[in-house]
N, C-alpha and C positions, 0 to 999 in steps of 0.2 A: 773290684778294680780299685787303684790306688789313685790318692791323690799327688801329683807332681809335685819333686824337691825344686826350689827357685834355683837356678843356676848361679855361676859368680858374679852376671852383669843383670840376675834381678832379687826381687824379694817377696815378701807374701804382705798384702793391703788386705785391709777389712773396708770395703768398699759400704757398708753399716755404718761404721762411726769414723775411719780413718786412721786408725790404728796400722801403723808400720812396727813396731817395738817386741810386743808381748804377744804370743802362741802358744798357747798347750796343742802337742802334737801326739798323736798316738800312735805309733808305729810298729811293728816287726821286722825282727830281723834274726836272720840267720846267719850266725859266725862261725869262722873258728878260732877258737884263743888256745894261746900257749899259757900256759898258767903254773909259776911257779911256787912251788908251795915250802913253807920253812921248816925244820925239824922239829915244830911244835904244831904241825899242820893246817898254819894259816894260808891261804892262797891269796894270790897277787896275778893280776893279768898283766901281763907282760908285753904281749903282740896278738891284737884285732887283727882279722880279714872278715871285713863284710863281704858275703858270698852273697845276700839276697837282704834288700831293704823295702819293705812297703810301707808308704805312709796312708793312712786308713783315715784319719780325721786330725782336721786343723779347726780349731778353735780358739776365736779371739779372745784373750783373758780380758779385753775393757767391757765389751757387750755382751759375750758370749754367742756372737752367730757362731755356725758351723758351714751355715749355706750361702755367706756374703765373703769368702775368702777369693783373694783373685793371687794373680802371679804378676808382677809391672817390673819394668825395668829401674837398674838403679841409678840415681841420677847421676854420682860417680863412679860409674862403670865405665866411664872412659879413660880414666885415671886425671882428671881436671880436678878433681878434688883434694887430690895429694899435693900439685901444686897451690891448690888457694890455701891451702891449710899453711901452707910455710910462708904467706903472709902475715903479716901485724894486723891488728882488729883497730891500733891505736893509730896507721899509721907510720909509724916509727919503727926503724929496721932493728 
């Protein structure tokens, strides 16, 4: 069984050390590519369709649990972050 991809309103915590940033994930997936290739028969992908994705193991790159990964929500997922960001830090508009 896989482990779950964090949606767009969350993210993956190392509930270990606190790590929001850094994952090694290991996963499979099943695609199909269009793969265009040159008259000197390099290939190039062109156009991804994931047909089938499983994530098998997430791993914190600061500690290395495997078995302290959680899924939390983002704190700007409501989009209140877009707006503080186009504040000044100084103040000053």
């Amino acid at each position: 069984m896989g482990i779950a991809m964090p949606g767009d309103s969350e993210r993956w915590r190392c509930t270990g050390c606190g790590n929001l940033t850094r994952f090694d994930v290991t996963r499979t997936v099943r695609s199909e590519d269009f793969v265009h290739q040159d008259l000197a028969g390099r290939g190039l992908v062109e156009e991804r369709s994931v047909l089938t994705e499983t994530v098998e193991r997430v791993r914190c790159r600061w500690c290395g649990a495997t078995d302290s990964v959680e899924i939390v929500p983002r704190p700007d997922a409501d989009g209140s972050a877009a707006d503080a960001s186009a504040e000044s830090t100084t103040g000053r508009a």
